[in-house]
PyMOL CGO cylinders between C-alpha atoms (Angstrom):
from pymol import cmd
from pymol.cgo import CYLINDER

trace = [
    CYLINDER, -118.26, 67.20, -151.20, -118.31, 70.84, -152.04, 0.3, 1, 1, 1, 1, 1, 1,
    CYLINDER, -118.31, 70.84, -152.04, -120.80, 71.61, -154.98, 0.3, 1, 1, 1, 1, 1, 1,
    CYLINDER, -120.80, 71.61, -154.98, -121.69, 74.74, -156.58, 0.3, 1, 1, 1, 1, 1, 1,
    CYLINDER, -121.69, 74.74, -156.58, -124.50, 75.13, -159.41, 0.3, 1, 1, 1, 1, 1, 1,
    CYLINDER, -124.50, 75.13, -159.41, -123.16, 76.51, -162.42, 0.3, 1, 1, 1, 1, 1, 1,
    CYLINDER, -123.16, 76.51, -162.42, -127.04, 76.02, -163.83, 0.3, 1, 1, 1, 1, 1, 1,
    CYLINDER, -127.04, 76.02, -163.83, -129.77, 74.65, -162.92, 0.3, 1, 1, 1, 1, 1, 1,
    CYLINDER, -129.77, 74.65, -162.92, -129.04, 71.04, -164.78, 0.3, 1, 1, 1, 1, 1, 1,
    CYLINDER, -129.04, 71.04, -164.78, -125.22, 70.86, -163.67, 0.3, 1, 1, 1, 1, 1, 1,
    CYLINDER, -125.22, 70.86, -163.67, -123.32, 70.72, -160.15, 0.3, 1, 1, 1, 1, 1, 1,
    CYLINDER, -123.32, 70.72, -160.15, -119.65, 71.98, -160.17, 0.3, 1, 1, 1, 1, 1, 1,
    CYLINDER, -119.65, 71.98, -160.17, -117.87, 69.86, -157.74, 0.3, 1, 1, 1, 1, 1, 1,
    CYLINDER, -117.87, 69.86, -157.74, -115.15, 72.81, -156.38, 0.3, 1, 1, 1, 1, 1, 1,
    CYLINDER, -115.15, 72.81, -156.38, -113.48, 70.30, -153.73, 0.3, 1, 1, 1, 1, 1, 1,
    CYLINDER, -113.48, 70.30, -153.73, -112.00, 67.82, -157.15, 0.3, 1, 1, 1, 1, 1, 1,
    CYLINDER, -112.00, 67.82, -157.15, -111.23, 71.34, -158.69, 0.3, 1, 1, 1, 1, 1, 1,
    CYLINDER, -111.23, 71.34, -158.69, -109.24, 72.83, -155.86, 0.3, 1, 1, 1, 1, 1, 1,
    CYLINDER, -109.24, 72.83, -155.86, -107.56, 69.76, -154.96, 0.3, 1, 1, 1, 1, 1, 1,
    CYLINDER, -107.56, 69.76, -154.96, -106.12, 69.40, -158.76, 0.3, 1, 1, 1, 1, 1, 1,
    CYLINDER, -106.12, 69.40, -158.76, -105.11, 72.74, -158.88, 0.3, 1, 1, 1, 1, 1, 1,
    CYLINDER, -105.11, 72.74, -158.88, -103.56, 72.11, -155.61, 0.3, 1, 1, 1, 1, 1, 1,
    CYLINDER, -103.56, 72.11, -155.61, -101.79, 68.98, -157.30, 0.3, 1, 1, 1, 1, 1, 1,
    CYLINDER, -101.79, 68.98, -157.30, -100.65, 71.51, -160.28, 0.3, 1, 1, 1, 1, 1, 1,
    CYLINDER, -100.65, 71.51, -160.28, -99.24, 74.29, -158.16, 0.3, 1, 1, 1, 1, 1, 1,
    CYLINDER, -99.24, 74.29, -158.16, -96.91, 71.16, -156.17, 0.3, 1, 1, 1, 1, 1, 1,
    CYLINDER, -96.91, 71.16, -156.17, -95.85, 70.23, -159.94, 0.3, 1, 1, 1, 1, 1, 1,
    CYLINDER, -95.85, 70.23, -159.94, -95.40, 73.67, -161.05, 0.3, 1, 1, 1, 1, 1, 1,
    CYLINDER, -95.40, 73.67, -161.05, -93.15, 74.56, -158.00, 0.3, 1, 1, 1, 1, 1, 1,
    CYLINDER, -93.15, 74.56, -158.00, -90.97, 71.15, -158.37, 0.3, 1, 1, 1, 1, 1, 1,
    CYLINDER, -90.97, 71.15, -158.37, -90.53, 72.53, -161.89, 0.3, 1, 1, 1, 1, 1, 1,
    CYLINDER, -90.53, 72.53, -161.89, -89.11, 75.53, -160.23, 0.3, 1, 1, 1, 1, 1, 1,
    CYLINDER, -89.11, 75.53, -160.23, -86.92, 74.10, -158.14, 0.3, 1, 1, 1, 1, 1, 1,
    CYLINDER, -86.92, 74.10, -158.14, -85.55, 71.60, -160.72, 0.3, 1, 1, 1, 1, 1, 1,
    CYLINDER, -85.55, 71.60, -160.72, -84.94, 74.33, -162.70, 0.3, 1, 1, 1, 1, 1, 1,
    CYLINDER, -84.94, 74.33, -162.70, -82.92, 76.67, -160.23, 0.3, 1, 1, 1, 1, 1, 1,
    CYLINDER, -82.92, 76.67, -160.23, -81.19, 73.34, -159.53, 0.3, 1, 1, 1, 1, 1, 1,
    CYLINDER, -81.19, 73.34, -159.53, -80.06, 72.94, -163.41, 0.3, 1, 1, 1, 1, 1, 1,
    CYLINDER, -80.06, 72.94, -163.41, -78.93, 76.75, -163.42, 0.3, 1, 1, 1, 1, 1, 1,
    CYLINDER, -78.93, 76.75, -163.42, -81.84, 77.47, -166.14, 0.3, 1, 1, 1, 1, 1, 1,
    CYLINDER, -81.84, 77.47, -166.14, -84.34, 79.10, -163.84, 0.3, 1, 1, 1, 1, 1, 1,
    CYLINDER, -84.34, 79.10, -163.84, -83.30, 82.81, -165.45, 0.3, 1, 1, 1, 1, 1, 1,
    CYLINDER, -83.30, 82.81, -165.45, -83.29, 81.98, -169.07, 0.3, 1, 1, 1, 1, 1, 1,
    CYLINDER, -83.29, 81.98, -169.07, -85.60, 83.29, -170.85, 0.3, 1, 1, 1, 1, 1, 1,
    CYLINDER, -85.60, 83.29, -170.85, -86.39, 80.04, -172.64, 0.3, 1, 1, 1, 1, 1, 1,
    CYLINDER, -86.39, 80.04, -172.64, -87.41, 78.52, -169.24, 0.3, 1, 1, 1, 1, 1, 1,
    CYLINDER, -87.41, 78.52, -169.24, -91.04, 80.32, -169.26, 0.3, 1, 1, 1, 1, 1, 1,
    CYLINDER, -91.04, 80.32, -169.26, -91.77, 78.02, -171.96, 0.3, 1, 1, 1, 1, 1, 1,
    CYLINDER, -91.77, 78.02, -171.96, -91.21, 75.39, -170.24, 0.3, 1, 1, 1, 1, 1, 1,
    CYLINDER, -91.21, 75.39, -170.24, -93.39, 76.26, -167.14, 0.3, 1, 1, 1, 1, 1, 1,
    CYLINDER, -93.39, 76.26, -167.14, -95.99, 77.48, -169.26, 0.3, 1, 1, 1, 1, 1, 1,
    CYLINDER, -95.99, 77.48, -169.26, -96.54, 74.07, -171.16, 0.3, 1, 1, 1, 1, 1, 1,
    CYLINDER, -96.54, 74.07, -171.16, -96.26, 72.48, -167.22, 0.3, 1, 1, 1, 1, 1, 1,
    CYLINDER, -96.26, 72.48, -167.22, -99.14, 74.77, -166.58, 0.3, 1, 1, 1, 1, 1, 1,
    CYLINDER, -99.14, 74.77, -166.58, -100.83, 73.83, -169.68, 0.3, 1, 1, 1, 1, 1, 1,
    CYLINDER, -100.83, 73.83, -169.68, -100.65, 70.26, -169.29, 0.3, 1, 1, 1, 1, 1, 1,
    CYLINDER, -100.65, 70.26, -169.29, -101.74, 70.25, -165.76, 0.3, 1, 1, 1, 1, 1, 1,
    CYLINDER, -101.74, 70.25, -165.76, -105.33, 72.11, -167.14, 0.3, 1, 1, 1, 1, 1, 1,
    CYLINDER, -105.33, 72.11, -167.14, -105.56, 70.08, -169.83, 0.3, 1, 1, 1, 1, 1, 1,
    CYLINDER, -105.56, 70.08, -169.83, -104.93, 66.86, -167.39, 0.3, 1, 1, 1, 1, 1, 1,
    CYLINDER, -104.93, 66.86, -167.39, -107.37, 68.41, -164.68, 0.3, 1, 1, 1, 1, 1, 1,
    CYLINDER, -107.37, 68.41, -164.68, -110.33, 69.09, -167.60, 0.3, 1, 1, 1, 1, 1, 1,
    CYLINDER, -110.33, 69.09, -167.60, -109.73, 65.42, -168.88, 0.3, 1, 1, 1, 1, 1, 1,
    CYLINDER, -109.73, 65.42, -168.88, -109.74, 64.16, -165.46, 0.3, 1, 1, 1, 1, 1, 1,
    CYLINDER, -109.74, 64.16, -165.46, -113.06, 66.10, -164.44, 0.3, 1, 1, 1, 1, 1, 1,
    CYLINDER, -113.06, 66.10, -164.44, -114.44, 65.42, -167.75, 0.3, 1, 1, 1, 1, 1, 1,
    CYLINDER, -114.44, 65.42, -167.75, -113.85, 61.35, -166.67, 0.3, 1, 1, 1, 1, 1, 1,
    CYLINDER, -113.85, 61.35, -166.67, -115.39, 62.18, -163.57, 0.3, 1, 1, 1, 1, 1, 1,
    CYLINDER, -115.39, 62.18, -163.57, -118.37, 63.89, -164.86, 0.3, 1, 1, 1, 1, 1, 1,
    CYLINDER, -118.37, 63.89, -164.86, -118.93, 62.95, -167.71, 0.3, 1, 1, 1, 1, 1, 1,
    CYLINDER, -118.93, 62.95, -167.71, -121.68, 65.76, -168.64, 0.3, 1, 1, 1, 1, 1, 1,
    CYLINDER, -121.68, 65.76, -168.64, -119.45, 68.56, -168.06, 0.3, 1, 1, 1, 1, 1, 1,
    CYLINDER, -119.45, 68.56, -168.06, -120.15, 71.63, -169.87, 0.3, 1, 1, 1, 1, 1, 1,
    CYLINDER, -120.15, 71.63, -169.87, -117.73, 73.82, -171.82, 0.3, 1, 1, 1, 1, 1, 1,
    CYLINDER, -117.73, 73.82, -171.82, -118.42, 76.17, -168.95, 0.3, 1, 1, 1, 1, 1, 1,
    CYLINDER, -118.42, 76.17, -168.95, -117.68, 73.79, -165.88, 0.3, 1, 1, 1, 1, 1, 1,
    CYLINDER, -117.68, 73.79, -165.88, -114.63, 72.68, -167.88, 0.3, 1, 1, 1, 1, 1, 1,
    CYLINDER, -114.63, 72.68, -167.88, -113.29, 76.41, -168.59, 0.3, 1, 1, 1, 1, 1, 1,
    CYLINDER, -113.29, 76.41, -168.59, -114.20, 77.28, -165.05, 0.3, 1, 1, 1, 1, 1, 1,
    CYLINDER, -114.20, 77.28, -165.05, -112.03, 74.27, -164.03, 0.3, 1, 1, 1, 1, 1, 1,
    CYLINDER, -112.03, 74.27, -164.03, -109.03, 75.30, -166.21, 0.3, 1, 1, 1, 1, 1, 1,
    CYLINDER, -109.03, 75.30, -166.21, -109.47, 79.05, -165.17, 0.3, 1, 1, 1, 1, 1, 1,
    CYLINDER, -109.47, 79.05, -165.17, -109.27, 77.64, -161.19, 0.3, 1, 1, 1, 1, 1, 1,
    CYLINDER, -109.27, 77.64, -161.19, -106.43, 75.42, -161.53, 0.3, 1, 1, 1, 1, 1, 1,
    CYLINDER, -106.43, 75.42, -161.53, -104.36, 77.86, -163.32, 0.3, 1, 1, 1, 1, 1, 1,
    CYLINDER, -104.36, 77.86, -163.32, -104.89, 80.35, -160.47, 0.3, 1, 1, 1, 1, 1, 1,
    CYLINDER, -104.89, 80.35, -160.47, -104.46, 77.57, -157.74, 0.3, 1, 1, 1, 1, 1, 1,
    CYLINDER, -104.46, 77.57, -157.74, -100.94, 77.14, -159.53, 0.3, 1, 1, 1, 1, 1, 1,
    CYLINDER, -100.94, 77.14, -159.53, -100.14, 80.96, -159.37, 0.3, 1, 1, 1, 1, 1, 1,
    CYLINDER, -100.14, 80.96, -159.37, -101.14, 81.41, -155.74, 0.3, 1, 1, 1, 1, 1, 1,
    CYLINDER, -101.14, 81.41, -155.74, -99.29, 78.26, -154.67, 0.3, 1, 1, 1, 1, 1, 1,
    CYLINDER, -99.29, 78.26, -154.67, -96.71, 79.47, -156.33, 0.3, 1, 1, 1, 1, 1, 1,
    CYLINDER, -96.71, 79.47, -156.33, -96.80, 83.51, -155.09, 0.3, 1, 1, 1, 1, 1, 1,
    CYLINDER, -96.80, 83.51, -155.09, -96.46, 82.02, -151.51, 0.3, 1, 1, 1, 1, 1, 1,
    CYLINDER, -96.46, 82.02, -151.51, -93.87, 79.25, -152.63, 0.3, 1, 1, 1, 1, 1, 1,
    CYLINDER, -93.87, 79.25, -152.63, -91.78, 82.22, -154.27, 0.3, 1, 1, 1, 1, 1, 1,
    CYLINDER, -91.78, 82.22, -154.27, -91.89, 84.43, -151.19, 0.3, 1, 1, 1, 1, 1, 1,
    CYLINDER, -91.89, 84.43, -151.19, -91.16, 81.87, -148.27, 0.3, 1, 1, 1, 1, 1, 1,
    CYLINDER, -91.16, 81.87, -148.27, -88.23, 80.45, -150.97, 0.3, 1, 1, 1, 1, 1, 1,
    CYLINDER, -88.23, 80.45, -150.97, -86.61, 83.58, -151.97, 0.3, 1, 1, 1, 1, 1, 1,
    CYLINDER, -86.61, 83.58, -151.97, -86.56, 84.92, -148.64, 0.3, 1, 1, 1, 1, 1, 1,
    CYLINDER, -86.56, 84.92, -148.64, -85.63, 82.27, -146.54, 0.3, 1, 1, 1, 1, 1, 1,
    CYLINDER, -85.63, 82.27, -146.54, -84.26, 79.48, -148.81, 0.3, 1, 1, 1, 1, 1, 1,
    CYLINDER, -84.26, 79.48, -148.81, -82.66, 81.03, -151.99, 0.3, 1, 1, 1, 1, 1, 1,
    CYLINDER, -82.66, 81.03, -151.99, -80.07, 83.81, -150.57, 0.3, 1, 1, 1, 1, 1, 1,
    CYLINDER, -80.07, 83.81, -150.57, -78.91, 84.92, -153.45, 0.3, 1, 1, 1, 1, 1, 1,
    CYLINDER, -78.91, 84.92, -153.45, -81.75, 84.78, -155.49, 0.3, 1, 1, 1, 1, 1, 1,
    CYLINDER, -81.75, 84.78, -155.49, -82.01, 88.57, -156.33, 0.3, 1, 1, 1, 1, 1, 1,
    CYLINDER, -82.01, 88.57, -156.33, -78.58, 88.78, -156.96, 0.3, 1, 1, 1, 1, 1, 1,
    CYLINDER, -78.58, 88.78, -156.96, -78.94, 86.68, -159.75, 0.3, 1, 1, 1, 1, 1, 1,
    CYLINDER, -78.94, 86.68, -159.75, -82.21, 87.74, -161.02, 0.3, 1, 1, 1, 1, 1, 1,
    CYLINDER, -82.21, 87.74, -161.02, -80.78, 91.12, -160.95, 0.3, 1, 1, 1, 1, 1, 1,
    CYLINDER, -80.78, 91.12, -160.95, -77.42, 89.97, -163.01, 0.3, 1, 1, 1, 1, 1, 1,
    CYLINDER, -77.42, 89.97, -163.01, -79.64, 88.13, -165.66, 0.3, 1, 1, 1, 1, 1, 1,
    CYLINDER, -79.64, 88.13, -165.66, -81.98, 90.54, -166.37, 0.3, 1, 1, 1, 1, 1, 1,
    CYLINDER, -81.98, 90.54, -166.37, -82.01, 93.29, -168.96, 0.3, 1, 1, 1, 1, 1, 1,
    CYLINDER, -82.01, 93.29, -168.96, -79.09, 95.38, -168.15, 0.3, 1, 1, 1, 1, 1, 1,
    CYLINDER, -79.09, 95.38, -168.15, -81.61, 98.20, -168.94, 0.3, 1, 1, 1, 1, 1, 1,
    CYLINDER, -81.61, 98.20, -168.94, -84.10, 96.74, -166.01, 0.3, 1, 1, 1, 1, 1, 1,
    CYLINDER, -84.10, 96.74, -166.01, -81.10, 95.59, -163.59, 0.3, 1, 1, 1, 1, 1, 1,
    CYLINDER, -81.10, 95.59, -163.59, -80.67, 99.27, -162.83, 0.3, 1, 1, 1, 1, 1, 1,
    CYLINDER, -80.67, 99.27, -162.83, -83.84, 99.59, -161.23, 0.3, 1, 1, 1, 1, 1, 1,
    CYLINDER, -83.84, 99.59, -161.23, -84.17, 96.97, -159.69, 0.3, 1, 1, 1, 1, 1, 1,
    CYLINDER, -84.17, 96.97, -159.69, -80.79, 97.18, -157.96, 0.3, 1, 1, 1, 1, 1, 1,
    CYLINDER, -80.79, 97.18, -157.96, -82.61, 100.48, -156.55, 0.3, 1, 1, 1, 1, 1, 1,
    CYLINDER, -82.61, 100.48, -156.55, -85.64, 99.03, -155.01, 0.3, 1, 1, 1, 1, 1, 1,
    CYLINDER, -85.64, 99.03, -155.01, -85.45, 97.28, -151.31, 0.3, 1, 1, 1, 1, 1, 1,
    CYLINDER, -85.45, 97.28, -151.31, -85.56, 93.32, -151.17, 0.3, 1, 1, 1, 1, 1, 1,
    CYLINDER, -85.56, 93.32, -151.17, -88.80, 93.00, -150.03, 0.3, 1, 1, 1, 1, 1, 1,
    CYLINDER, -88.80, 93.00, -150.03, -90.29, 94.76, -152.80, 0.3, 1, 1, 1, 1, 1, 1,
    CYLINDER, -90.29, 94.76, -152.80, -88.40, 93.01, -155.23, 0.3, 1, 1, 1, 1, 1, 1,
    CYLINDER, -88.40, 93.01, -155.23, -89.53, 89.66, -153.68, 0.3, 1, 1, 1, 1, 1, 1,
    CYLINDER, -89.53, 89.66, -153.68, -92.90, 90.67, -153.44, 0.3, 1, 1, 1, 1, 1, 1,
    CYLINDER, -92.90, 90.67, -153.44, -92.54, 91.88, -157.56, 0.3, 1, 1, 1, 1, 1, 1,
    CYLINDER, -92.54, 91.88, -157.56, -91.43, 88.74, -158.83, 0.3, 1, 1, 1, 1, 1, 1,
    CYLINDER, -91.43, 88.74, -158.83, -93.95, 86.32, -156.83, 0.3, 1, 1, 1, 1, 1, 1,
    CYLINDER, -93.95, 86.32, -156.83, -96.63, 88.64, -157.76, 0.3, 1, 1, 1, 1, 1, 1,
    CYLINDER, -96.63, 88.64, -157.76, -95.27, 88.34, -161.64, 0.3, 1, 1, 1, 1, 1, 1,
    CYLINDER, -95.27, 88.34, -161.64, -95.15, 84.71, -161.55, 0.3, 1, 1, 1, 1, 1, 1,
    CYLINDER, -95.15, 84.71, -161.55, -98.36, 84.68, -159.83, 0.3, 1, 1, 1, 1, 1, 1,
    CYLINDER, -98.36, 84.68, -159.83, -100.00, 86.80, -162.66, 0.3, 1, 1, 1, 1, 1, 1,
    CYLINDER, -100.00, 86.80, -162.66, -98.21, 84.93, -165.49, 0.3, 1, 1, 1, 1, 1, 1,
    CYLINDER, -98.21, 84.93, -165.49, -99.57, 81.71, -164.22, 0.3, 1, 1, 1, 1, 1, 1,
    CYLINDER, -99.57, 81.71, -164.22, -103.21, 83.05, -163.79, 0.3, 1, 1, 1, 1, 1, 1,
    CYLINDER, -103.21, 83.05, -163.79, -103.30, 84.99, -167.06, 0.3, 1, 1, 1, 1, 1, 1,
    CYLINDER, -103.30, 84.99, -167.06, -101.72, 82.22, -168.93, 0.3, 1, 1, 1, 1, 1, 1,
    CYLINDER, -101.72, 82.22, -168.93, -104.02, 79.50, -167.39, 0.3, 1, 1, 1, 1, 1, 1,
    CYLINDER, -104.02, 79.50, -167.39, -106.68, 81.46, -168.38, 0.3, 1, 1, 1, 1, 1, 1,
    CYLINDER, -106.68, 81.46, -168.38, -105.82, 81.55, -171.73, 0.3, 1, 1, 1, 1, 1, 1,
    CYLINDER, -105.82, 81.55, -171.73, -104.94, 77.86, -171.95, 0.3, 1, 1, 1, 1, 1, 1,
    CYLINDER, -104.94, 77.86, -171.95, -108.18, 77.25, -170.52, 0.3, 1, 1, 1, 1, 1, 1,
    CYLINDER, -108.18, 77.25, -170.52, -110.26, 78.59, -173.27, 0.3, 1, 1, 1, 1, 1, 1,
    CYLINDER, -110.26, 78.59, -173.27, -108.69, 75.93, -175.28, 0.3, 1, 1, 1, 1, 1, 1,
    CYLINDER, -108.69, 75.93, -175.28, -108.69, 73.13, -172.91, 0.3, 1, 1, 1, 1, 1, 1,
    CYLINDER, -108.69, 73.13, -172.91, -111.81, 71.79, -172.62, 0.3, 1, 1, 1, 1, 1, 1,
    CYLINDER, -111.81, 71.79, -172.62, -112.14, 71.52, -176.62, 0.3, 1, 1, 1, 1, 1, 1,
    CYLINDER, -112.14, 71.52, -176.62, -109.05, 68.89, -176.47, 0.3, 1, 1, 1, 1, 1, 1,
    CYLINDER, -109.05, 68.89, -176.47, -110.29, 67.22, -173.55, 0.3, 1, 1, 1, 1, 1, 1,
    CYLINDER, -110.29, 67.22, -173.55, -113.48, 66.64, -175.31, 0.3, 1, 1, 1, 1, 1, 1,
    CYLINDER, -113.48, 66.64, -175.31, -111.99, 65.77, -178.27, 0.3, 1, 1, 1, 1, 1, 1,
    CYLINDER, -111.99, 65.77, -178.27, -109.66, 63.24, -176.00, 0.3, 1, 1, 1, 1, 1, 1,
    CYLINDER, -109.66, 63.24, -176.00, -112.77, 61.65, -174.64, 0.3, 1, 1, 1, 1, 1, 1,
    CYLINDER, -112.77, 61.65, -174.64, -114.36, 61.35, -177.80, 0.3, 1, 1, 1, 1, 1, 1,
    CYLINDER, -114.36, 61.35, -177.80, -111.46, 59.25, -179.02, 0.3, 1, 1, 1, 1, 1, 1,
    CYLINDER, -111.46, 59.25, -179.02, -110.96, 57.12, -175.75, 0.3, 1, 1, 1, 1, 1, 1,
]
cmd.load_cgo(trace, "trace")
């Protein structure tokens, strides 16, 4: 079991960490795919709804580390959040670049036709790969930013979840 110290009174167990944010990424990208499935993957509206996946999946993974040590501190719990939410986005950067280059062929086509027609101009001008690399890096940094945000809140509702189970 991989432990860190966070203090000298409390371990940080990274190995239960990583794998849920592991766990959150697999959700996150199933999400995706559901989503590109159901022709809503490029409405705007849709960030909502992987942003509240994201946000359950933190609050879940505090709850859950919260069960499974029980004297968590706010710190170990934001740290938590904070990891899982960037688990998600790199899982997610590498799930975007092997899927949009090998899987999804026409992919920037349609990002291109349903963005902004003030953006779709350049974007038409830059080469594949760097618009690939653009919007995994995007959705990598929306994830992380976003999951750390989220987890500033997280660990207050978890406690307040345990409080009340």
């Amino acid at each position: 079991m991989i432990k860190t110290k966070l203090n000298k009174n409390h371990q940080f167990n990274l190995k239960i960490v990583l794998l849920m944010g592991i766990i959150s990424g697999m959700v996150q990208i199933l999400a995706g795919i559901i989503m590109y499935i159901c022709d809503i993957y490029f409405e705007r509206w849709s960030l909502v709804i992987s942003l509240f996946i994201l946000g359950l999946c933190i609050l879940i993974a505090t709850i859950v580390y919260l069960k499974i040590l029980p004297k968590s501190t706010y710190r170990s719990l934001l740290l938590t959040g904070i990891l899982v939410g960037v688990c998600t986005g790199l899982l997610y950067l590498v799930y975007n670049i092997i899927s949009i280059s090998f899987f999804y062929p026409d992919f920037i086509s349609q990002a291109i036709a349903a963005s902004d027609p003030a953006d779709s101009g350049k974007m038409e001008s830059l080469n594949q790969n760097t618009l690939v690399a653009s919007i995994a890096l995007s959705g990598f940094l929306l994830l992380s930013i976003s999951g750390l945000i989220i987890s500033l809140i997280a660990p207050l509702i978890s406690r307040l979840y345990k409080r009340s189970s």
